[in-house]
gemmi code that builds the backbone of each chain (N, CA, C; Angstrom):
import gemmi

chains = {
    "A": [
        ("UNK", (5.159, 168.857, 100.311), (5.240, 167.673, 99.464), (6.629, 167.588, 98.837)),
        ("UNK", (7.656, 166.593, 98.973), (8.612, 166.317, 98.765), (8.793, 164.914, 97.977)),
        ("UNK", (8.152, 165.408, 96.833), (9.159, 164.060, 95.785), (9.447, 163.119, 96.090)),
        ("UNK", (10.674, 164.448, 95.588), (11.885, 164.173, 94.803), (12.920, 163.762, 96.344)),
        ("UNK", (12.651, 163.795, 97.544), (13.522, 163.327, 98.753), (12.859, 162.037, 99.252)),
        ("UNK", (11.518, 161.571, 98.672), (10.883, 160.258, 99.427), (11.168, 159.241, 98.240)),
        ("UNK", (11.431, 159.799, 96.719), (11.855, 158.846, 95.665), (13.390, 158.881, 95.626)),
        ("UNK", (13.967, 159.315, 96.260), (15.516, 159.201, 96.508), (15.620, 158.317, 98.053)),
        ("UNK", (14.929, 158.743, 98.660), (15.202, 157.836, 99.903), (15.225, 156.465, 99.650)),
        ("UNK", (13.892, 155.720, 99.069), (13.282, 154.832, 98.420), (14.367, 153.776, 97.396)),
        ("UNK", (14.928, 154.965, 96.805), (15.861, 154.548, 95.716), (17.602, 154.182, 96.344)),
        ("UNK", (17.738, 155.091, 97.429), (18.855, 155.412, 98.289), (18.818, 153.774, 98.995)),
        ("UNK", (18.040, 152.854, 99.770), (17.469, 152.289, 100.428), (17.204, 150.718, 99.606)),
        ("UNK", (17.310, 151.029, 98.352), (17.368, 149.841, 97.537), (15.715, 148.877, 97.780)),
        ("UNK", (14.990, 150.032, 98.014), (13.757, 149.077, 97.585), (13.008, 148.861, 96.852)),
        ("UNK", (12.620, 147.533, 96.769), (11.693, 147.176, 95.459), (10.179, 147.748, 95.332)),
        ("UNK", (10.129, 148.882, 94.675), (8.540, 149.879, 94.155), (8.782, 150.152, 92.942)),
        ("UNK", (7.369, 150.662, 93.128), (7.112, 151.187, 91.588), (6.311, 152.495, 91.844)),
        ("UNK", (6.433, 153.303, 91.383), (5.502, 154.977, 91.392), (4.182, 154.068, 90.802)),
        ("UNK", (2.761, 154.419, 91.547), (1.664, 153.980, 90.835), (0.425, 154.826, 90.763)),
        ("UNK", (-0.427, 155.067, 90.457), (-1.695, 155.805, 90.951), (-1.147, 156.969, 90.226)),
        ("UNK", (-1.867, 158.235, 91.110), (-1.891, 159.383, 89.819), (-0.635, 160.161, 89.949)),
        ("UNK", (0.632, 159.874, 90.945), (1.986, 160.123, 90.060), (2.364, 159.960, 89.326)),
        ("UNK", (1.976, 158.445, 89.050), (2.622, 158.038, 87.795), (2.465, 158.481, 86.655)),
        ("UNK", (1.032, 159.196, 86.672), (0.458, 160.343, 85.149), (1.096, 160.814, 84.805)),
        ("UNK", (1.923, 161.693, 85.277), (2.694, 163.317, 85.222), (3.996, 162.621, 84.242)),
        ("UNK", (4.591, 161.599, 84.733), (5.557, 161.300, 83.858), (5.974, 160.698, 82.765)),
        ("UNK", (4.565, 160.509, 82.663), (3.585, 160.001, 81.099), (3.339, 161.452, 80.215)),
        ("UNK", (3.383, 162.342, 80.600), (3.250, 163.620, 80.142), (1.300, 164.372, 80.969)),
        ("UNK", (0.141, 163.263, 81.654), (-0.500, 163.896, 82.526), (-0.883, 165.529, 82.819)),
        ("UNK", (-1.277, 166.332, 82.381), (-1.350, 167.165, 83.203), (-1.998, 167.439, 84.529)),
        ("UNK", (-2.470, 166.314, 84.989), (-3.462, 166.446, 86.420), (-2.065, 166.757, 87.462)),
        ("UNK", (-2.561, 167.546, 88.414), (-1.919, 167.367, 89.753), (-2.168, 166.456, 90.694)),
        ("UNK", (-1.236, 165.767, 91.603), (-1.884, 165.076, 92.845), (-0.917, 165.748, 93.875)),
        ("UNK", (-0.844, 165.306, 95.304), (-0.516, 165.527, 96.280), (-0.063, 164.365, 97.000)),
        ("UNK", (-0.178, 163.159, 96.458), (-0.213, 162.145, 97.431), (0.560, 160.839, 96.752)),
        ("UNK", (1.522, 160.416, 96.909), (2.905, 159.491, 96.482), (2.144, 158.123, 96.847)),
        ("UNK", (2.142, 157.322, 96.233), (1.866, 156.055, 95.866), (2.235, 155.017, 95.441)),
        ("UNK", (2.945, 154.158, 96.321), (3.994, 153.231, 95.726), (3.038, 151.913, 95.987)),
        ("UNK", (3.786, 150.979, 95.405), (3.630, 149.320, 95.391), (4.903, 148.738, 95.210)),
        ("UNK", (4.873, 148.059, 96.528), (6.075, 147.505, 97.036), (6.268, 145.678, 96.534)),
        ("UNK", (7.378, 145.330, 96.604), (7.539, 144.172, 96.910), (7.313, 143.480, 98.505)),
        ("UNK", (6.899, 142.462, 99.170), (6.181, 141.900, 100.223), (7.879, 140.989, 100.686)),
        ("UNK", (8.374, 140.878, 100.040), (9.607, 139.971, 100.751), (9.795, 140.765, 102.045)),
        ("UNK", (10.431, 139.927, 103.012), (10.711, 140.316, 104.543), (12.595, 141.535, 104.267)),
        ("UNK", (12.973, 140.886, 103.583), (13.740, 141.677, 103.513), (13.952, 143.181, 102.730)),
        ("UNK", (12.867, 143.301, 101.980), (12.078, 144.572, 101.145), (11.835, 145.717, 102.056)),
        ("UNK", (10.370, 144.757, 102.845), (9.848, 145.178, 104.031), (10.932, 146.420, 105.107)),
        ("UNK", (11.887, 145.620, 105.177), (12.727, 146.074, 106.562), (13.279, 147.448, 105.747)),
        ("UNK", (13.561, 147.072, 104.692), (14.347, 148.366, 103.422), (13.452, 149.770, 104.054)),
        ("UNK", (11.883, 149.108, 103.010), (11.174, 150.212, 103.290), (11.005, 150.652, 104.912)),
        ("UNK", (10.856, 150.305, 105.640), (10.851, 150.689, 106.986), (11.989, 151.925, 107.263)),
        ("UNK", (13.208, 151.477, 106.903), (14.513, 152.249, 107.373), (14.235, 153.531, 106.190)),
        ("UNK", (14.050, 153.152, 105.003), (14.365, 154.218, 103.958), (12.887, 155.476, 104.481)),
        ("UNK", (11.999, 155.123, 105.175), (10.944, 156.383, 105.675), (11.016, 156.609, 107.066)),
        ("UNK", (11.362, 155.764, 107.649), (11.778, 155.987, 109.070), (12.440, 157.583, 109.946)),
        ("UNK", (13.228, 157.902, 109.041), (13.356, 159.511, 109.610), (12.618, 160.311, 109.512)),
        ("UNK", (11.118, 160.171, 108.486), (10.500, 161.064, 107.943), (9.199, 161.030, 109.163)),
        ("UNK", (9.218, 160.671, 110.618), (8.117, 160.572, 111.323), (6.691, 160.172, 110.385)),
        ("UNK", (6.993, 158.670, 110.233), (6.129, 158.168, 109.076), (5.095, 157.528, 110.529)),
        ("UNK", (3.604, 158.340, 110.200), (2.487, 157.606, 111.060), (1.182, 157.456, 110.258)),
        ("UNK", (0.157, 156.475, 110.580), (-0.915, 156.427, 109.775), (-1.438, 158.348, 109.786)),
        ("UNK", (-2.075, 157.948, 108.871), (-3.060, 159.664, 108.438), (-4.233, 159.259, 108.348)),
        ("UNK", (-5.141, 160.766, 109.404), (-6.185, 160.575, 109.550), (-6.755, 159.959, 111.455)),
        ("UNK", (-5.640, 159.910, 112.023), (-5.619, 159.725, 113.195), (-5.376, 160.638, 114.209)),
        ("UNK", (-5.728, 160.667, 115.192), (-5.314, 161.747, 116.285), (-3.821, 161.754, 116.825)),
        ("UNK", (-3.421, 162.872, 116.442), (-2.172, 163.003, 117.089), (-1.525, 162.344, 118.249)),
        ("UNK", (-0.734, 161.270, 119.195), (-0.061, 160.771, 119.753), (-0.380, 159.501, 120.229)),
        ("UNK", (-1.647, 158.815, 119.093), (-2.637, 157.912, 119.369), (-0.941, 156.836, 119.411)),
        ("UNK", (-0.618, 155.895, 119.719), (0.482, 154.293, 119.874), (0.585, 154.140, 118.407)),
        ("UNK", (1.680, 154.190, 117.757), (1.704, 153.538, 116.437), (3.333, 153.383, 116.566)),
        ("UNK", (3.695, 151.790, 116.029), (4.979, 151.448, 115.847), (5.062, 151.664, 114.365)),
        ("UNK", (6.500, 152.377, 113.633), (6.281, 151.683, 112.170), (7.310, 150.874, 111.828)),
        ("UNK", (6.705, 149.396, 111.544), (7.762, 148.496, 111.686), (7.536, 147.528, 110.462)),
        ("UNK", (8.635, 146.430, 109.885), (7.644, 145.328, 109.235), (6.653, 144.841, 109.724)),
        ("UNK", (6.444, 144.463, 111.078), (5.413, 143.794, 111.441), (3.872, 144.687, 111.036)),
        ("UNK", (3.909, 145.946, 111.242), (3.090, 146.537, 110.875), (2.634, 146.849, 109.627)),
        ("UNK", (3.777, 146.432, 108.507), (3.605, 146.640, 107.215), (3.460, 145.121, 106.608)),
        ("UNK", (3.407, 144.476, 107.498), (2.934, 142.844, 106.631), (1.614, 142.835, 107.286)),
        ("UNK", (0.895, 142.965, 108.540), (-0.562, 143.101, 108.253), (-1.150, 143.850, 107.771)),
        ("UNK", (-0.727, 144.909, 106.845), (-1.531, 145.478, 106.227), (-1.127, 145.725, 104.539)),
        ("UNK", (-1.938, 145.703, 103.728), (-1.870, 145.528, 102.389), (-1.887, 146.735, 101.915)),
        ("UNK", (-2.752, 147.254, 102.501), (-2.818, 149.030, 102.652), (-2.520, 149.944, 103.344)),
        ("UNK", (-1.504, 150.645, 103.276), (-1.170, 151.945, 104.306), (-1.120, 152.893, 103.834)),
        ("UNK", (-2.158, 153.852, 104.707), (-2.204, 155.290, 104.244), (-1.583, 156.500, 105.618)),
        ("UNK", (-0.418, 156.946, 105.246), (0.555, 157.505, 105.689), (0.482, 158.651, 105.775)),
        ("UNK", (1.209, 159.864, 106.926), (1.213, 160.938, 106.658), (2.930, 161.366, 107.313)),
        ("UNK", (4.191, 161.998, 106.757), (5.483, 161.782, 106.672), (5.717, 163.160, 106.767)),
        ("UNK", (7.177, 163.865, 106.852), (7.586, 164.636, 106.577), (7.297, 165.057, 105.238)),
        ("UNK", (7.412, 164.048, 104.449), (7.806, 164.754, 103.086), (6.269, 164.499, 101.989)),
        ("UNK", (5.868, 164.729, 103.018), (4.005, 164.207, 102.097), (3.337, 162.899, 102.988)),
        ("UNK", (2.077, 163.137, 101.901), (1.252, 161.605, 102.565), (1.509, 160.827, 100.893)),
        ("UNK", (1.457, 159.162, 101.791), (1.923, 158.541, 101.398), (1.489, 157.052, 101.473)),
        ("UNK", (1.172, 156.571, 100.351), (0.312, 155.311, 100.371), (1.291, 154.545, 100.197)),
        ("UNK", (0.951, 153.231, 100.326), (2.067, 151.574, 100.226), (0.963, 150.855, 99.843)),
        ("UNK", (0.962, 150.412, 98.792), (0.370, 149.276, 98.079), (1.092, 147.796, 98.176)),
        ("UNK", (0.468, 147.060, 98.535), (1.059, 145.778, 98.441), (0.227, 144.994, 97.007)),
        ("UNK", (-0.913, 145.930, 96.379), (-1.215, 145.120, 95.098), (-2.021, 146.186, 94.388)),
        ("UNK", (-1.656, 146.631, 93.290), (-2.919, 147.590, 92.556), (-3.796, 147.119, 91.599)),
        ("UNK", (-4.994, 147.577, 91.797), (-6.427, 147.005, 91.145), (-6.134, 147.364, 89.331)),
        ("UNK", (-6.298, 145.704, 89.356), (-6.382, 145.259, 87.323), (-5.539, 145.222, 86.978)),
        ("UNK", (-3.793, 145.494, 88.126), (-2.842, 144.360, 87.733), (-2.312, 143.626, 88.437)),
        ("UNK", (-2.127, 143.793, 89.979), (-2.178, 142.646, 90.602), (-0.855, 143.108, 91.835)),
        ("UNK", (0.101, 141.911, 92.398), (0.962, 142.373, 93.106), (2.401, 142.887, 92.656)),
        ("UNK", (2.802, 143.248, 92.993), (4.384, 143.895, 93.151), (4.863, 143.506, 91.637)),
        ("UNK", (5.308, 141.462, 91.701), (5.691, 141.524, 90.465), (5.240, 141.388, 89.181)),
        ("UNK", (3.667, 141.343, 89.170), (2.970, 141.936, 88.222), (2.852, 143.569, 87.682)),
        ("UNK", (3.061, 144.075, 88.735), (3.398, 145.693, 88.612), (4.708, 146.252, 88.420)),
        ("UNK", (5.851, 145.666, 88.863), (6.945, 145.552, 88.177), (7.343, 145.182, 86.581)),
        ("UNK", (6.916, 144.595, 86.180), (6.315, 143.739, 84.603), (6.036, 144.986, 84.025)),
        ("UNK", (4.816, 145.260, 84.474), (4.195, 146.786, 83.713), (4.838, 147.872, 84.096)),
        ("UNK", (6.387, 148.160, 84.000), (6.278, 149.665, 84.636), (7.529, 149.893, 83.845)),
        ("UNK", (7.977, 150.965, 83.448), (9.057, 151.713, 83.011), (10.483, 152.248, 84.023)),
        ("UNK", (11.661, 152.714, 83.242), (12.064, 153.137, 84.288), (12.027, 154.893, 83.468)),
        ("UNK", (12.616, 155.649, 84.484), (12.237, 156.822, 84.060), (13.773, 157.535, 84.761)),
        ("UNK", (14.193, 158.364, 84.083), (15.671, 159.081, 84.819), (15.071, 160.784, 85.398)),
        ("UNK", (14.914, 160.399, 86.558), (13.914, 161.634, 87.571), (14.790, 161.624, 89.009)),
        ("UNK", (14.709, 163.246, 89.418), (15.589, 163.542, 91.065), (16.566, 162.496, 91.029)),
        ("UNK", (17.849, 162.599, 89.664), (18.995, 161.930, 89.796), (19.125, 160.725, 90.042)),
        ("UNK", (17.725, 159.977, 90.144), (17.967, 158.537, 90.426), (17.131, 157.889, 89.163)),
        ("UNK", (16.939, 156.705, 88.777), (16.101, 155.536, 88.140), (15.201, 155.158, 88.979)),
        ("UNK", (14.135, 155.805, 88.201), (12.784, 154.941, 89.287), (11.667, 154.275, 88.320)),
        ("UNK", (11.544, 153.469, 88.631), (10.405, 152.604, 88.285), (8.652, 153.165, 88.407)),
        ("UNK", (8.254, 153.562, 87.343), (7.019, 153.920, 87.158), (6.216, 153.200, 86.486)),
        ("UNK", (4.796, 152.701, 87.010), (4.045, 152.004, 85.750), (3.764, 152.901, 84.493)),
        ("UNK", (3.503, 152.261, 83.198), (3.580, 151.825, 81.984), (1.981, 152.516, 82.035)),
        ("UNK", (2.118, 153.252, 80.677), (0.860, 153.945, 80.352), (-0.224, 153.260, 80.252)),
        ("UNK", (-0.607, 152.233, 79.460), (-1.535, 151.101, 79.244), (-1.994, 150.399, 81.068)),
        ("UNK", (-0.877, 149.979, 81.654), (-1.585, 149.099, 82.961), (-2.077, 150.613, 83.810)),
        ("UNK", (-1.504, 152.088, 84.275), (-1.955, 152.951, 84.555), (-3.305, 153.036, 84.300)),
        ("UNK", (-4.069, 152.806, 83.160), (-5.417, 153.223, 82.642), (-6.224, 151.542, 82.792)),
        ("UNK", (-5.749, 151.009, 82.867), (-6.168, 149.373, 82.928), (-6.185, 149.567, 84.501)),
        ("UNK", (-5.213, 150.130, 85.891), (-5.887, 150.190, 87.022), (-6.559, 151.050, 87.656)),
        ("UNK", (-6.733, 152.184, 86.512), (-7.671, 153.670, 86.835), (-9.208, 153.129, 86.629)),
        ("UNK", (-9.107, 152.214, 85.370), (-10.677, 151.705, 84.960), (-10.871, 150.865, 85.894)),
        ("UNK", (-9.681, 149.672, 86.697), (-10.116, 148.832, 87.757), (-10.679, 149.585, 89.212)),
        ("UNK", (-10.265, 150.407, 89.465), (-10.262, 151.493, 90.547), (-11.763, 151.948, 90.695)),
        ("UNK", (-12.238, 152.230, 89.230), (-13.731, 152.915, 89.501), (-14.153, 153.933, 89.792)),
        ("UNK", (-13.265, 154.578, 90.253), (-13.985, 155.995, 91.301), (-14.034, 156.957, 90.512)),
        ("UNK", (-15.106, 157.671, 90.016), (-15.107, 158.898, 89.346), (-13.628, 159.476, 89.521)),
        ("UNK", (-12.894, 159.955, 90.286), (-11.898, 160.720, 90.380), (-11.019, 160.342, 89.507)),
        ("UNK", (-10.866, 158.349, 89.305), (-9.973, 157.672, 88.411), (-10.678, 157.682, 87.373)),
        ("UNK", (-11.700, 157.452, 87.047), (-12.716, 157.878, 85.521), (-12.391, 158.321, 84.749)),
        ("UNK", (-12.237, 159.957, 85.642), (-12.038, 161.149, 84.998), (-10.543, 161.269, 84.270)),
        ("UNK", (-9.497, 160.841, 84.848), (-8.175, 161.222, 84.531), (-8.121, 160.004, 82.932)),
        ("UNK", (-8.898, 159.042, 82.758), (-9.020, 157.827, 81.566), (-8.966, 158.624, 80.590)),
        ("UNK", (-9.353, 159.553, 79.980), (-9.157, 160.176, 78.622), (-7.955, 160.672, 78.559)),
        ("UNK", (-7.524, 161.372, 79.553), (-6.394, 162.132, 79.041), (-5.345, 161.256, 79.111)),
        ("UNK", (-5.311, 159.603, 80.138), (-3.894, 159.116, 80.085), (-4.531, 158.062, 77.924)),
        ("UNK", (-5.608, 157.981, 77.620), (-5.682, 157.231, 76.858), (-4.804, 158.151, 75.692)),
        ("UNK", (-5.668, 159.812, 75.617), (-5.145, 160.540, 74.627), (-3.301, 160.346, 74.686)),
        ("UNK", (-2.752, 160.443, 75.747), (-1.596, 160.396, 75.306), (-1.075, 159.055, 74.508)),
        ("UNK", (-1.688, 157.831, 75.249), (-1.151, 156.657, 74.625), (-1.686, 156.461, 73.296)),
        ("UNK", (-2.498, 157.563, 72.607), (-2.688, 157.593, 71.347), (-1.625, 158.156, 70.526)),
        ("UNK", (-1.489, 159.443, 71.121), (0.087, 160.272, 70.558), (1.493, 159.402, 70.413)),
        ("UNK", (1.324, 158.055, 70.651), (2.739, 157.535, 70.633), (3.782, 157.747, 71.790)),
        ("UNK", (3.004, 158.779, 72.947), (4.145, 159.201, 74.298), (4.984, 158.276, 74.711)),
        ("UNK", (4.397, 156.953, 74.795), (5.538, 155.788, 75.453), (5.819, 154.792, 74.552)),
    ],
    "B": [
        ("UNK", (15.739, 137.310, 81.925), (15.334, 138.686, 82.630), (14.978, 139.617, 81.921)),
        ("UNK", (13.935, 139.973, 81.398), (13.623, 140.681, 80.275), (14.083, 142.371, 81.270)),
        ("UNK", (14.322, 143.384, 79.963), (15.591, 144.558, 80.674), (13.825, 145.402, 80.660)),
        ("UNK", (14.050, 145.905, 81.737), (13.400, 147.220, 81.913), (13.045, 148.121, 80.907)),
        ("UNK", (12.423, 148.899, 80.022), (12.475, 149.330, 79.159), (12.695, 151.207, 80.071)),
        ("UNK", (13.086, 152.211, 79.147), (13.144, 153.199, 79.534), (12.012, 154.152, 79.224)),
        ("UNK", (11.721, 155.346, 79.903), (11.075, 156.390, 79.277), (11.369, 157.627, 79.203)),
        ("UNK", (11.386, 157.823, 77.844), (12.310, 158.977, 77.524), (11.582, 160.236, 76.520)),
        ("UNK", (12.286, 161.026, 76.728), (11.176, 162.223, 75.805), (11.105, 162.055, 74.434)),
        ("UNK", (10.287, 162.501, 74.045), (10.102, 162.322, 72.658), (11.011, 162.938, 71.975)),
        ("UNK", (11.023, 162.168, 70.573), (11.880, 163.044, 69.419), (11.330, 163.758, 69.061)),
        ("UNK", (12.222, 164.725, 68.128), (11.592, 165.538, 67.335), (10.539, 164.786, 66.304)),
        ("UNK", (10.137, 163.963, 65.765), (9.594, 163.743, 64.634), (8.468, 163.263, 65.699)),
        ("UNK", (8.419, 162.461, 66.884), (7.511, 161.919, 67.631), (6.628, 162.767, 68.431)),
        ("UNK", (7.252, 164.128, 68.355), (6.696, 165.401, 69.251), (5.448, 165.924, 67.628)),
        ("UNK", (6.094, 166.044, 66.889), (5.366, 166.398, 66.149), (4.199, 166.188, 65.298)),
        ("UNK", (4.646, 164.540, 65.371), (3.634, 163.709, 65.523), (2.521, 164.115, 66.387)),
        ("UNK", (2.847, 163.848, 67.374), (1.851, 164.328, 68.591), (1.217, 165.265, 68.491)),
        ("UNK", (1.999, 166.477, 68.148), (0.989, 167.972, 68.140), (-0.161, 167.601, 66.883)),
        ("UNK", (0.502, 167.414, 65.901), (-0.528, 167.040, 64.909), (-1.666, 166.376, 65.045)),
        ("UNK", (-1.707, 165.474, 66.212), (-2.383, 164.618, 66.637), (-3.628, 165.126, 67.545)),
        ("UNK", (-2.629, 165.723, 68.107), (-3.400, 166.900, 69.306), (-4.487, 168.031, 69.186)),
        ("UNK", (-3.666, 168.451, 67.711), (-4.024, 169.727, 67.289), (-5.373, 169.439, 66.658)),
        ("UNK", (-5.191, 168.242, 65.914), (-6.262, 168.334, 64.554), (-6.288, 166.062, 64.970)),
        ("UNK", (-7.523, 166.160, 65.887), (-7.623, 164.551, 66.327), (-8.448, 163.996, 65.449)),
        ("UNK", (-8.082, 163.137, 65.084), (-8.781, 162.036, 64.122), (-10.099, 161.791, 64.499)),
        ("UNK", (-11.118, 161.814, 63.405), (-12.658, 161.417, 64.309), (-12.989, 159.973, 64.712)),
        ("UNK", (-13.211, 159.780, 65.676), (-13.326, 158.564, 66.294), (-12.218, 157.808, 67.386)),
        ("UNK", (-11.577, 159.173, 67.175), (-10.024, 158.671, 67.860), (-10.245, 158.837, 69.370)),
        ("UNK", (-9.592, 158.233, 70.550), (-9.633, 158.707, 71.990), (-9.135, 160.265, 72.147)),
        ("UNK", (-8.361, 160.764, 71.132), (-8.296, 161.919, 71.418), (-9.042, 163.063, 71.350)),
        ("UNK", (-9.964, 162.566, 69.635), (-11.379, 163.241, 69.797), (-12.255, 162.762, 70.831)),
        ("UNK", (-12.583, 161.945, 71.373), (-13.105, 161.650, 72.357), (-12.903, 162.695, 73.700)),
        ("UNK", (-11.479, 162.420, 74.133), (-10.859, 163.645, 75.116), (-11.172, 164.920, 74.958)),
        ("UNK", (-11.233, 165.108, 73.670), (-10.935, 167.062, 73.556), (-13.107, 167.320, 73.862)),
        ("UNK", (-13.848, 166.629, 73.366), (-15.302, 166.275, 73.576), (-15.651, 166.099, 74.811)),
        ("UNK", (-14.722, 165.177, 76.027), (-15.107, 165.581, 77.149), (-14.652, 166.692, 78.008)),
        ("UNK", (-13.531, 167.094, 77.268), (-13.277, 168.611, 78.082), (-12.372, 168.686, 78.259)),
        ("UNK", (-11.178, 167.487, 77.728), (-9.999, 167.824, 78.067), (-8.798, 169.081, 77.552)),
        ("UNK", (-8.560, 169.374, 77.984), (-7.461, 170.622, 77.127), (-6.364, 169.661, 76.368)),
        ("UNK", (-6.222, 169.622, 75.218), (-5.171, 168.657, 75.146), (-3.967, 170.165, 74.631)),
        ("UNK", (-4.016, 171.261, 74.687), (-3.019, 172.074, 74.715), (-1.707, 171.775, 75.980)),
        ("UNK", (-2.860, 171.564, 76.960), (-1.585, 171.333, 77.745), (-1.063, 169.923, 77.965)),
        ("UNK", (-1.377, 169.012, 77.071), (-0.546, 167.512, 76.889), (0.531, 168.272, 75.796)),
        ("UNK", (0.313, 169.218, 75.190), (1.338, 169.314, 74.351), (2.773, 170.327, 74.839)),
        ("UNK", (1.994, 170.810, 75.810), (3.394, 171.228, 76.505), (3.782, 170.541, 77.297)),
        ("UNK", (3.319, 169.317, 77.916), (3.597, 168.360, 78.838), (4.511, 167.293, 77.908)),
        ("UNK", (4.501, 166.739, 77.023), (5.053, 166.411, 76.341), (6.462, 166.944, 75.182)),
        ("UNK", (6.282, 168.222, 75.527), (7.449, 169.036, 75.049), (8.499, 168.680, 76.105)),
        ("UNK", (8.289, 168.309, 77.262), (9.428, 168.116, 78.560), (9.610, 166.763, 78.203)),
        ("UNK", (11.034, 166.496, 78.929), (11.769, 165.486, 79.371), (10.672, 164.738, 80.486)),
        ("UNK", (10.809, 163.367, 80.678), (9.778, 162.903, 81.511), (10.580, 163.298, 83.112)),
        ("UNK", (11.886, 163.332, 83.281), (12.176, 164.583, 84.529), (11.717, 165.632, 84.458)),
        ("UNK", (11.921, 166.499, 83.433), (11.440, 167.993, 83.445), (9.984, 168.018, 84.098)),
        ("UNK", (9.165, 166.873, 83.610), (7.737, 166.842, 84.424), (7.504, 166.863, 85.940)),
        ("UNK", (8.231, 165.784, 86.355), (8.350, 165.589, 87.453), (8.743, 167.240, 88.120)),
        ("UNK", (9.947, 167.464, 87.683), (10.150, 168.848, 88.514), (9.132, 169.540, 88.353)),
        ("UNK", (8.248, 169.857, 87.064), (7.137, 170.801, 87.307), (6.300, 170.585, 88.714)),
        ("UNK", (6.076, 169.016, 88.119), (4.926, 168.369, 89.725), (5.276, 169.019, 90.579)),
        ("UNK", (6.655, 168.741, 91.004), (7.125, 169.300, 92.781), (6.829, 170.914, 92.747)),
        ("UNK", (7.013, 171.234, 91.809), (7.086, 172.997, 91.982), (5.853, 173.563, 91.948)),
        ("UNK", (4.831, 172.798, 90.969), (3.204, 172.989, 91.283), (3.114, 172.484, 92.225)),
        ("UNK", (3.417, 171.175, 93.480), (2.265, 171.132, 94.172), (2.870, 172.122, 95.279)),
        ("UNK", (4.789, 172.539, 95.404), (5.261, 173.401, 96.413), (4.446, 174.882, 96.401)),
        ("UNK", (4.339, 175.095, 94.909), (3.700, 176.342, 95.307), (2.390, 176.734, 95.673)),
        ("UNK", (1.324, 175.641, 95.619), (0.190, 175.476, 95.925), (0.533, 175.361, 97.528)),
        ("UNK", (1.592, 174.902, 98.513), (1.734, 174.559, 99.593), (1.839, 176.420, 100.165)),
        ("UNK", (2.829, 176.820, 99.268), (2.928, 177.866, 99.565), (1.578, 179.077, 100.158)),
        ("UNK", (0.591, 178.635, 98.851), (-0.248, 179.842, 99.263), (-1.286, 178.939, 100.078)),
        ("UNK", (-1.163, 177.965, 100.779), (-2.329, 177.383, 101.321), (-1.727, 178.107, 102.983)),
        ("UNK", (-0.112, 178.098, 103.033), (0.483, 178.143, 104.351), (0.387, 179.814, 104.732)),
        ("UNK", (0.233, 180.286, 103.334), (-0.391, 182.120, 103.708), (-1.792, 182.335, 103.844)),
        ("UNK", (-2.676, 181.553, 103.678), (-3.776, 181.706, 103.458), (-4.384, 181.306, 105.226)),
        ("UNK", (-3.616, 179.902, 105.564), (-3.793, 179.254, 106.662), (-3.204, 180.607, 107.648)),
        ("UNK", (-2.159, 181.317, 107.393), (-1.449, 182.607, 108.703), (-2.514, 183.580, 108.680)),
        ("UNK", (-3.429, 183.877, 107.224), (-4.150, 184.744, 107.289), (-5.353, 184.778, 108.002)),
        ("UNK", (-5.920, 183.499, 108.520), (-7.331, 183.025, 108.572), (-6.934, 183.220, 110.096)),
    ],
}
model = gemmi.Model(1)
for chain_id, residues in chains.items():
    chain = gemmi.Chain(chain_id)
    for i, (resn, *xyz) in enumerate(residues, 1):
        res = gemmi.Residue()
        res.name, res.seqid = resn, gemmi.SeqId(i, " ")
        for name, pos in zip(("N", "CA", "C"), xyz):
            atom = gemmi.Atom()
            atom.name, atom.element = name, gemmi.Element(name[0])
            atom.pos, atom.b_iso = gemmi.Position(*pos), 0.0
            res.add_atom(atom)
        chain.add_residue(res)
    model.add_chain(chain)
structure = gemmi.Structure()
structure.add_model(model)
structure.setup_entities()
């Protein structure tokens, strides 16, 4: 699992994301662990092509598939799908084109901070919409992490 | 264009805030709430002692070293 080289690529590459899901905890102060990088992108065609090139060395293929099954990774492949769940050199790796209870890219842009992390400025959502799309999310797994991102936004953290 | 806002570590007076907060939670507060469902809030308070980088590097180094013993565990099996 490599970061701090897929949020520099990202950043290197000039594309429009935001860190979302349960990375974004940790830099809220979080103590949960995850394993799995989670962005939400901007949908423009020229975004698109960014992100393509900026993961492109990292043998970026869906996850969860059989090894040498046909997969291009291209824009075309990243505009029919809203959801991609990835597996890369440097980790697995989701692409959001909209996160649940705030909406797309530049609604999630709106809500997000920047944060000075692996030498670059990256854009992370905002403690409040984090717990506003953990409660939209539903899943026990996101449930569970609701107290501890609330306790911090009680402490004054952000 | 409204500017990005930053996130940055706490001050001293805002850290301390916090522990206080942490330490001894108000009744009715989400934090009493948290510490009631089980949360440790000891370790929000060392999580919050870091720089919001300093976190991040922890992340990578917890989940590298978890990679670590999964890739000895996987040679061992």
């Amino acid at each position: 699992m490599q970061f701090d080289r897929a949020i520099q690529a990202l950043c290197d590459a000039q594309v429009d994301f935001v860190i979302v899901g349960d990375l974004a905890g940790p830099f809220h102060g979080s103590s949960y662990a995850t394993y799995l990088m989670e962005f939400c992108y901007a949908r423009s065609s020229a975004n698109m092509l960014r992100l393509v090139a900026a993961l492109s060395p990292f043998h970026t293929r869906p996850r969860g598939i059989p090894a040498g099954l046909p997969f291009i990774w291209d824009e075309a492949t990243l505009r029919n799908s809203t959801v991609l769940t990835l597996q890369t050199d440097l980790g697995e790796i989701d692409l959001l084109a909209e996160v649940a209870g705030i909406g797309l890219y530049e609604d999630v842009k709106r809500h997000s901070l920047t944060v000075e992390a692996f030498e670059r400025r990256v854009p992370v959502l905002d403690l409040p919409a984090l717990i506003r799309s953990k409660r939209a999310a539903g899943r026990e797994k996101d449930l569970s992490i609701i107290p501890e991102l609330e306790s911090l936004l009680e402490t004054g953290s952000e | 264009m409204n500017a990005v806002k930053t996130l940055r570590a706490l001050n001293p007076e805002q850290f301390a805030r916090a522990v206080r907060l942490l330490l001894n939670p108000p009744p009715g507060s989400r934090i009493e709430a948290a510490k009631k469902y089980g949360i440790d809030l000891t370790l929000l308070i060392e999580q919050l002692r870091l720089t919001p980088a300093q976190r991040a590097v922890k992340l990578q180094a917890a989940t590298e070293a978890v990679e670590q013993i999964r890739g000895i565990a996987r040679r061992r099996s």
